[in-house]
C-alpha positions in Angstrom: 1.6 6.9 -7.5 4.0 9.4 -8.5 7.6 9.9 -8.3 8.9 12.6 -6.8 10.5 13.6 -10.6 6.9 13.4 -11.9 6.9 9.8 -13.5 4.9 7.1 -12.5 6.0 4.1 -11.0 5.6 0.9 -12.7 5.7 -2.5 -10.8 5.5 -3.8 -7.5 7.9 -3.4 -4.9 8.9 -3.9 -1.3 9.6 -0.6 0.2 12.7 0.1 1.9 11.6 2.1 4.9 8.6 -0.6 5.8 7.9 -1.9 8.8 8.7 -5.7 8.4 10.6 -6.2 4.7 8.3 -3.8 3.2 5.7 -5.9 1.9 2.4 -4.0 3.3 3.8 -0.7 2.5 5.0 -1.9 -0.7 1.4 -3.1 -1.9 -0.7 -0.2 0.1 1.9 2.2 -2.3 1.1 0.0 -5.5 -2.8 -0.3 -5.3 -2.9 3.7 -3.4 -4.1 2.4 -0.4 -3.6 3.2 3.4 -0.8 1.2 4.7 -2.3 1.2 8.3 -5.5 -0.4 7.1 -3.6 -3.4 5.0 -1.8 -4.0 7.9 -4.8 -4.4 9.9 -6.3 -6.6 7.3 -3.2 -8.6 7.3 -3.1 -9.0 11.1 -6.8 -10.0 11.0 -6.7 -12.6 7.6 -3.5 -14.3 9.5 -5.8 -14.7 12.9 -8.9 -15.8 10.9 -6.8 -18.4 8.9 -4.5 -19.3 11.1 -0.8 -17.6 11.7 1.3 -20.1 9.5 -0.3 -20.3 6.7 -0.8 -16.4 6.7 3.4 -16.4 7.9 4.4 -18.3 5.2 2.8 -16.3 2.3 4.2 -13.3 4.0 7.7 -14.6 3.8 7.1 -15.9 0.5 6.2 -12.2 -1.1 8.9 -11.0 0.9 11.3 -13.3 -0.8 9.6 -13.0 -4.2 9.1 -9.1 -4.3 12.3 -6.7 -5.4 13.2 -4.1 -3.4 11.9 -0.9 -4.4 14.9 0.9 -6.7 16.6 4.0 -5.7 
């Protein structure tokens, strides 16, 4: 995870062009993973547990998590 100046980036962020508040992107960025595939396992956890549960720790880490910085 590189900046495009060279440095790393530390900490985790929502990202700001994400599909819903950033959070899958944000994480799939941190731990250098594919966004599509989180999002899949994110679809399939919130089926297998049930959608509110899964909804509400969504909006929670949406609502916890800082915006990625400029």
């Amino acid at each position: 995870m590189w900046h495009e100046y060279g440095m790393a980036r530390s900490g985790l962020y929502r990202s700001r062009d994400g599909m819903l508040c950033g959070v899958c992107k944000g994480i799939a960025e941190y731990f250098d993973l594919s966004v599509f595939w989180l999002r899949v396992i994110a679809v399939v956890a919130g089926f297998s547990t049930g959608i509110v549960p899964s909804l509400v720790a969504y909006v929670l880490a949406a609502l916890l998590m800082k915006r990625e910085p400029w």
